[in-house]
LONUDO-827234 format. One record per residue: residue in three letters; x, y, z of N, C-alpha, C in turn. Coordinates in steps of 0.02 Angstrom, whole numbers, plus 50000, padded with zeros to 5 digits. Atoms other than C-alpha are relative to their C-alpha. Layout:
N
AlaXYZXYZXYZ
...
//
This chain:
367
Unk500424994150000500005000050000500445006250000
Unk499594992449989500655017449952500125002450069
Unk499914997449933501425027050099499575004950011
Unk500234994349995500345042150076499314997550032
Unk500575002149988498775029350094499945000350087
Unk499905002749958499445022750242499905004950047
Unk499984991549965499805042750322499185002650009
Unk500854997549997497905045050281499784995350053
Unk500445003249966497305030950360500135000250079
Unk499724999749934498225033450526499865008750026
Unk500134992149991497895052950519499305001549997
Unk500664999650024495965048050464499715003150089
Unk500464997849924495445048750689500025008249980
Unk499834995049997496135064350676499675006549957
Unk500354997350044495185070250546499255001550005
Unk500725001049970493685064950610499925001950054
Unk500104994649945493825074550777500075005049983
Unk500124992650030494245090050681499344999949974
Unk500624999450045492615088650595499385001150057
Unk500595001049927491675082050768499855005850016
Unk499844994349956492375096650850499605006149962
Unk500374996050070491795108650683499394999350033
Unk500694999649981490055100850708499735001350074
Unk500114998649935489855102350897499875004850002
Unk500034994149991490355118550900499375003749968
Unk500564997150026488955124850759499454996950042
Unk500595002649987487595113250839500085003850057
Unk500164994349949487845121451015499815006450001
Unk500014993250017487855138350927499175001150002
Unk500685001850019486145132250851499444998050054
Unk500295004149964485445122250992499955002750068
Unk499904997249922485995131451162500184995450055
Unk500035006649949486565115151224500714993549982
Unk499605003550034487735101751203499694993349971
Unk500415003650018487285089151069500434996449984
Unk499695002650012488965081551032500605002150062
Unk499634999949929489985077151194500704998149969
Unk499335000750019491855076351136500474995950051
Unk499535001849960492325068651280499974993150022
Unk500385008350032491195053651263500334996549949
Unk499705003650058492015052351098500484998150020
Unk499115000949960493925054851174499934992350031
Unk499835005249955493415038951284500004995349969
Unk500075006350040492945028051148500634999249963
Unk499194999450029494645032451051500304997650016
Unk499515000649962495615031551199499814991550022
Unk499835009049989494945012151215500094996749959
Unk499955004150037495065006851050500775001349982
Unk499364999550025496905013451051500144994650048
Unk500065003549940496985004351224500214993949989
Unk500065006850002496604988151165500274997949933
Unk499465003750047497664989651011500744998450018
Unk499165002749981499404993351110499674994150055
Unk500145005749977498644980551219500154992049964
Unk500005005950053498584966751079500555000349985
Unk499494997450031500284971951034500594997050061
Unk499455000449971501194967051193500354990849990
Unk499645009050001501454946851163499734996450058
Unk500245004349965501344932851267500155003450068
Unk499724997849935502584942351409499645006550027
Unk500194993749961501384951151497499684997250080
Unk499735001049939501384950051692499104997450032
Unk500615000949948499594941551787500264995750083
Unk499735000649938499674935051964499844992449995
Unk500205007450009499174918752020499204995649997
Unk500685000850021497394919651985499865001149942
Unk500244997050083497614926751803499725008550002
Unk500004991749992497284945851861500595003749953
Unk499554995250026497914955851722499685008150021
Unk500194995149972497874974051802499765005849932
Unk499994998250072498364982251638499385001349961
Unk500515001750047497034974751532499485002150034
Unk500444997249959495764978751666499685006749998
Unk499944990349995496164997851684499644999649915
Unk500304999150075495844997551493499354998649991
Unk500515000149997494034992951523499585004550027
Unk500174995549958493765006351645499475006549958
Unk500504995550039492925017151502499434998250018
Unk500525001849994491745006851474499514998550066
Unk500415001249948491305002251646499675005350032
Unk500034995149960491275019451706499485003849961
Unk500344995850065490205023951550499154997650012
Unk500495002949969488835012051619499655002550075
Unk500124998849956489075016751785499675009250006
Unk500314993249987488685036851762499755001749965
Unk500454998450045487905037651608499294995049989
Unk500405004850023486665021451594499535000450069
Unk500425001649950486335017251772499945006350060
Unk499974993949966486855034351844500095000050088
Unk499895002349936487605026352002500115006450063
Unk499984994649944487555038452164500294995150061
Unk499595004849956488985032452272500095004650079
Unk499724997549946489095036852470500554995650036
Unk499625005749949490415031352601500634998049959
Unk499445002849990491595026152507500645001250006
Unk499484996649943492805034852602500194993250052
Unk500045005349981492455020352707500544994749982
Unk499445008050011493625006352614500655004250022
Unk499014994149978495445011152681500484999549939
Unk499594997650046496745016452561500444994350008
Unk499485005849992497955002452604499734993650042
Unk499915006249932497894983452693499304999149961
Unk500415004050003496664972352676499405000850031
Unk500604999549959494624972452710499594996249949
Unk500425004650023493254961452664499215006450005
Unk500494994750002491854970652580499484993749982
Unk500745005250018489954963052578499685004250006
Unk500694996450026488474966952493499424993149972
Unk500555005450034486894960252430500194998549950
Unk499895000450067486744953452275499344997849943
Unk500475000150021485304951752154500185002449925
Unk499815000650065485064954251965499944996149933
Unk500115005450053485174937551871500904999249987
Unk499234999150007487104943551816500375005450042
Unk499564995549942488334950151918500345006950000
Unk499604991550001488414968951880500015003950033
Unk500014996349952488104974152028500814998650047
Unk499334999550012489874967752064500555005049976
Unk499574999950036490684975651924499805009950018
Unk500144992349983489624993951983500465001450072
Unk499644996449956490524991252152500855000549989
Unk499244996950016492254989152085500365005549966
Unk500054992850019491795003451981500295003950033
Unk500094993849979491475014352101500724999150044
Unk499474999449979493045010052209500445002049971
Unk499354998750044494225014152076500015005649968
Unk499844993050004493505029552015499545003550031
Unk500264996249951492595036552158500505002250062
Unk499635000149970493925033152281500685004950010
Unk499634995950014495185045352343500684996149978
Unk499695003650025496415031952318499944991649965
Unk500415003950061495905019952174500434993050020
Unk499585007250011496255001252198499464996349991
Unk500555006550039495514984352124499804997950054
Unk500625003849947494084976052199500284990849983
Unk499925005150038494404957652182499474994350032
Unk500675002549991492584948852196500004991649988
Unk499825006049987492484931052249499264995849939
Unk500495002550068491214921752084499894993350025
Unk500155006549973490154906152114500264995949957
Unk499585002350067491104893252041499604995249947
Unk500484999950062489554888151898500115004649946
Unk499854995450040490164905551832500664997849964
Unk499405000849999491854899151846500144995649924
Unk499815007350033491744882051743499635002049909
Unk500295000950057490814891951583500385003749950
Unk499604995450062491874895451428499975006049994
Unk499854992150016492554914151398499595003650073
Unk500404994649917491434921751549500614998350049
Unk499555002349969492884912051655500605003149982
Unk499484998950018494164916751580500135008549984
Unk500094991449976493554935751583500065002050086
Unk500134998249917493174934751752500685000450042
Unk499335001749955494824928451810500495003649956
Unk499614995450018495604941751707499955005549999
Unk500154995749958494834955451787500074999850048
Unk500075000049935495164949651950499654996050043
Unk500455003949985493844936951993500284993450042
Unk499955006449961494044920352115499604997649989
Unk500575004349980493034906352147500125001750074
Unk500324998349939492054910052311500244993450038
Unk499825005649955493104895652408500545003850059
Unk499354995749943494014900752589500705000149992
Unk499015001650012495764894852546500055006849937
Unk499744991850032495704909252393499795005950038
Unk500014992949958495054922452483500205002450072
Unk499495002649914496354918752662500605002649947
Unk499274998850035497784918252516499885010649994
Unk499924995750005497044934852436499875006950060
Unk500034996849958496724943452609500665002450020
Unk499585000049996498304938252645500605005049959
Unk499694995650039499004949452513499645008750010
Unk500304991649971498124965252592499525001449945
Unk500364998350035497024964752462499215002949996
Unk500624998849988495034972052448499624994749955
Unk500295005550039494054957052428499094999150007
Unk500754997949989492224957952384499614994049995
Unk500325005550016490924943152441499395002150007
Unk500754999350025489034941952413499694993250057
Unk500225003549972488484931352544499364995449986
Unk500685004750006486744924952481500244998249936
Unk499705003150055487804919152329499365000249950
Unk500534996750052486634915152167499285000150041
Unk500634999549985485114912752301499715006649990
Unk500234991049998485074934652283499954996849928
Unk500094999550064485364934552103499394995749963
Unk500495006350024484084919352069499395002250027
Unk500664998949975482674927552169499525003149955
Unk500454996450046481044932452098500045006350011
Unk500024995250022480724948252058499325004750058
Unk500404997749943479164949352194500325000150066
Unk499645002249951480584944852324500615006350000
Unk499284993749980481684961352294500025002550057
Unk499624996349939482764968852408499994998150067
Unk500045003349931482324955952551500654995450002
Unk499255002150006483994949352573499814991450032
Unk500035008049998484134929152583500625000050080
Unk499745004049951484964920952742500615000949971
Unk499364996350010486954925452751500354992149992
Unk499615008449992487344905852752500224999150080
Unk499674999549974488354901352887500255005150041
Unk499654993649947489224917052925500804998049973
Unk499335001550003490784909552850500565004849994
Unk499474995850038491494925952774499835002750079
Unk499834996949929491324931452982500594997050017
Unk499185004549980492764917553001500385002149980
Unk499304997150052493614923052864500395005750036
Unk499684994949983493814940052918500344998850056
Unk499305000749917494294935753117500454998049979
Unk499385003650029495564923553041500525004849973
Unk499934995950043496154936752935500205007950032
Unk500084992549941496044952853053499885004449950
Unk500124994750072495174961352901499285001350017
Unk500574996049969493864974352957499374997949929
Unk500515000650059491964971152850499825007849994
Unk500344995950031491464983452741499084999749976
Unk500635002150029489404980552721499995005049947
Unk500134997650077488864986052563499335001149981
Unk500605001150016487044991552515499765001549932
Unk500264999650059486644991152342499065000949949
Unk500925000350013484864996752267500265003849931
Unk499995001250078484394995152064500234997049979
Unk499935007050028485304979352029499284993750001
Unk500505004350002483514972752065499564999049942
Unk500374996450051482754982551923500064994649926
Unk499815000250066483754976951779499774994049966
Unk500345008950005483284957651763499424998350018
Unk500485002249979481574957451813499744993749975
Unk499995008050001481524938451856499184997650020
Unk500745002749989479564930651831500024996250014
Unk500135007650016479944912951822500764997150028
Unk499245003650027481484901351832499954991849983
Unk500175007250023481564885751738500534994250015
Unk499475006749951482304872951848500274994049973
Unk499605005850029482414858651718500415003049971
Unk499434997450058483264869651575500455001750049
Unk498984998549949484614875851726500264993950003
Unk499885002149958484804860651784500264996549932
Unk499895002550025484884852851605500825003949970
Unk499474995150018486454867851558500455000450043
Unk499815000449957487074865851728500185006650038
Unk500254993349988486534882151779499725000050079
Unk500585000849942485894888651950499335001949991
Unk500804995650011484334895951877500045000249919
Unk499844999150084483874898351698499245006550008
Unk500654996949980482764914851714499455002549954
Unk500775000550026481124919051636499985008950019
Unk500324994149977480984939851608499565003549951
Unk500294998150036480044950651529500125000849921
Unk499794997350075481254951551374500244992949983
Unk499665008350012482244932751399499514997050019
Unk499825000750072482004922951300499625003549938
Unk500475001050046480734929451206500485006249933
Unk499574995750043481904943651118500654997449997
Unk499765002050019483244931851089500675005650041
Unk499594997049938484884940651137500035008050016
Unk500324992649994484114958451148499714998050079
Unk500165002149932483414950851305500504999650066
Unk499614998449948485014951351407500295006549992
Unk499914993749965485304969251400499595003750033
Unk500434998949930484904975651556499555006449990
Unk500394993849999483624988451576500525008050069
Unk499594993549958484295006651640499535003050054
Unk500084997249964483855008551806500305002750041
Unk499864995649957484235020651943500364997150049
Unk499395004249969485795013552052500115005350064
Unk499624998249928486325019052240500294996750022
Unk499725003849939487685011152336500415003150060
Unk499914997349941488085015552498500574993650056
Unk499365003849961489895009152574499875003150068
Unk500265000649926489395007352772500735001950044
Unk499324999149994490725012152900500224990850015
Unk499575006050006491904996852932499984998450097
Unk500155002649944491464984153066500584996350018
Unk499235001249989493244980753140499964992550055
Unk499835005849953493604961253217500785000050037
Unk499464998449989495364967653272500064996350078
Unk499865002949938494784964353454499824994150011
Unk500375007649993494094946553424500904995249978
Unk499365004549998495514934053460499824996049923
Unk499955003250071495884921753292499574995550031
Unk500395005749996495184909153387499344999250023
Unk500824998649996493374916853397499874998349941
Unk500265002750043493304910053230499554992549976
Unk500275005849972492884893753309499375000850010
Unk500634997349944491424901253410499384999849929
Unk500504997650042489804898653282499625002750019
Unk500374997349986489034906653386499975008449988
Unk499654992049984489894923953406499965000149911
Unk500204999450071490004920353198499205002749969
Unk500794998250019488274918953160499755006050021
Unk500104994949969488034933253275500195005449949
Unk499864994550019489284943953179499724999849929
Unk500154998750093488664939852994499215004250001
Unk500674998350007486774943253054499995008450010
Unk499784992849995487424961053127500055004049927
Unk499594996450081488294964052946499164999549964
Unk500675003850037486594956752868499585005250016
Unk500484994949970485404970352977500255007049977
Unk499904995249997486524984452930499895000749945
Unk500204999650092486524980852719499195000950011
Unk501045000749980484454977752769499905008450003
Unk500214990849965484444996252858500125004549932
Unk499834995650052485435002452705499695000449945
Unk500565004450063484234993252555499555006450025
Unk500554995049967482785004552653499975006049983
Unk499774994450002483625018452673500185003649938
Unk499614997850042484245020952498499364999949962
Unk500645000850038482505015152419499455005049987
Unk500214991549985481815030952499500325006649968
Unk499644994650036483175040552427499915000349935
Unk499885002350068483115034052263499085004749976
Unk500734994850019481175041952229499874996149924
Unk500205003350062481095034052043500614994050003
Unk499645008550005481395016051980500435002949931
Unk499904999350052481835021551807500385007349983
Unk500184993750044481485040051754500375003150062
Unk499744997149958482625052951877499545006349996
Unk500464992950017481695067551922500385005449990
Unk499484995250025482015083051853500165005550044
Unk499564994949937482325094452029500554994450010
Unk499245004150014483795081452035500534998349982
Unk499475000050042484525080951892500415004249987
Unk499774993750020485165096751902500724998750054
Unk499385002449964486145090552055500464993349981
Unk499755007750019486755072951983500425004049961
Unk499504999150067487295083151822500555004750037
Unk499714998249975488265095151946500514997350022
Unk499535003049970489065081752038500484996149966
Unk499295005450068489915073451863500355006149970
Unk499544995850047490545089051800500085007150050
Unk499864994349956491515099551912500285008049969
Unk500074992150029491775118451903500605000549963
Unk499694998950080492405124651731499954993849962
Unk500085005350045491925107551647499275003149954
Unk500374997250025490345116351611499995007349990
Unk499984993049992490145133951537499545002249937
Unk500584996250028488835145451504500155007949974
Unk499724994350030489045161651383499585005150055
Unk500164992449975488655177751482499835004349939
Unk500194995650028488725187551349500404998749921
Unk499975003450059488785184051141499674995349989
Unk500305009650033488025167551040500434997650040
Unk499855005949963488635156151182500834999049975
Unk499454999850037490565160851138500544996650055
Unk499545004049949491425153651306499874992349982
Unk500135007850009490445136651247500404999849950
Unk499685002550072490955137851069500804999650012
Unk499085000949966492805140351154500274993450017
Unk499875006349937492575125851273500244993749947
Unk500145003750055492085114651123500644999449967
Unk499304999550064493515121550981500724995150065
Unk499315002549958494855118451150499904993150023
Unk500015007149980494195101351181500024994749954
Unk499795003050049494395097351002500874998749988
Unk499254998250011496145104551009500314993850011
Unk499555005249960496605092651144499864991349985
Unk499975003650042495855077851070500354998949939
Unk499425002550065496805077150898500875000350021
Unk499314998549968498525083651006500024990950020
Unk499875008449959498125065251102500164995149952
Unk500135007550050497835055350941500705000449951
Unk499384999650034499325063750850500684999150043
Unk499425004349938500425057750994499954992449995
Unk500285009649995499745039750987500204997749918
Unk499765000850079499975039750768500465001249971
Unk499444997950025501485048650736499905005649983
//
């Protein structure tokens, strides 16, 4: 291929954010508003460059002993974060709460059908947090044993939910996130939301004494929304080897249009941290003092479910005295700007300089 082709085709992004940027700018002029977000675009760029020097490094690239590539991870972070404040419009408190260093065992409900209510709290730890670190969420191992989902999971960070991995990864000071009512949350009907299932055991209370790793409870509300579960068909699970095979308003009948989730309204609320520091190791014995402490952890996610359900005011639709504060709290001062005086000429500024810095990024990345 000619060289000149080649110069085009690598210079083409670049071309096409000058143009973006062009149209943005007139449509705001036109519109009084923003109708082309440049920064939305920037993120999609910045992952498909992502995941080309990604593809690019070879076999020698560094995971641990679970298959945690960190790397590859971070490079998803667009997208996750693109879900989390644009789709489901997550409203995160507390989490100030997880500590910046050392090891703590975080629990939350869990509900859904699939585990994104997971993937909203590792979200939010990583870019809510004043200091950003991986969540690494313990998976029932049914998730574990099913082609490519496995092999994602455990390359984001994922375990099987067995004590010997999550003792090793405690052991590594790590933040390790379990779900105590395992798929019984996720598998519940849909008339059964937000009543939280029996904690098991209490095992992840052992864990932690063992461990001297303070609980984080976790209360999650709108992972109930998205899967509204009618039915579950116990032979077809059982024939796929499934814990549930669910029955919603869209699966199966819309084929695979049916597993994207519906966009509802998300709160999670990181609790303060219930410290076993003063419980000897060998209160891990005690099922009693266990059971005790998981039902404690269990009453406080309960209090928080309540509490947040009230806050939350819509399942779906956000109201609009609200949104004014939500859209405040994603775009801090000077991200937004309003003309005083002219056709909206500080916007049309904002716009041209946010084109600038887009093609500066892409002509760094192309040559």
């Amino acid at each position: 291929m000619p060289k000149s082709i080649r110069r085009m085709q690598r210079q083409a992004p670049m071309y096409a954010l000058e143009a973006a940027g062009a149209l943005a700018a007139r449509l705001r002029q036109l519109t009084g508003h923003e109708v082309i977000d440049l920064n939305r675009i920037m993120e999609v760029v910045q992952f498909i460059y992502q995941q080309r020097e990604l593809a690019r490094r070879g076999p020698d690239y560094l995971v641990d002993d679970f298959g945690f590539d960190p790397q590859w991870t971070e490079s998803f972070l667009t997208v996750f974060k693109s879900l989390y404040r644009d789709y489901w419009r997550v409203e995160t408190t507390g989490v100030e709460n997880v500590p910046p260093t050392g090891r703590a065992l975080l629990v939350a409900n869990h509900a859904g059908v699939l585990p994104w209510d997971g993937t909203m709290i590792k979200t939010a730890v990583f870019s809510e947090h004043p200091h950003p670190r991986h969540v690494r969420a313990l998976v029932a191992s049914q998730f574990m044993g099913m082609p490519v989902m496995s092999w994602f999971l455990r390359r984001t960070g994922q375990a099987v939910g067995h004590p010997d991995d999550t003792r090793r990864l405690l052991e590594r000071d790590e933040l390790v996130l379990v779900f105590p009512e395992g798929t019984r949350g996720t598998g519940k009907s849909f008339r059964d939301r937000y009543r939280l299932r029996r904690f098991g055991r209490g095992g992840f209370g052992a864990t932690a004494i063992r461990a001297q790793a303070p609980i984080i409870p976790i209360s999650v509300v709108g992972s109930e929304e998205i899967y509204p579960m009618l039915a579950d068909l116990a032979p077809v699970a059982r024939f796929f080897g499934l814990p549930y095979f669910p029955i919603t308003p869209f699966w199966p009948w819309l084929g695979p249009l049916g597993m994207i989730p519906l966009p509802s309204k998300w709160r999670i609320q990181f609790h303060a941290p219930v410290d076993v520091e003063d419980l000897h190791v060998g209160a891990a014995e005690d099922q009693h003092l266990v059971m005790a402490l998981a039902d404690d952890v269990r009453d406080i996610i309960q209090r928080g479910i309540y509490d947040n359900l009230r806050l939350r005011r819509g399942v779906f639709l956000y109201p609009r005295a609200r949104q004014g504060n939500y859209l405040a709290s994603l775009y801090p001062e000077g991200r937004i700007e309003f003309a005083d005086s002219g056709p909206l000429a500080s916007a049309r500024r904002k716009t041209t300089e946010s084109a600038r810095v887009a093609v500066r990024w892409l002509h760094e990345r192309t040559g």
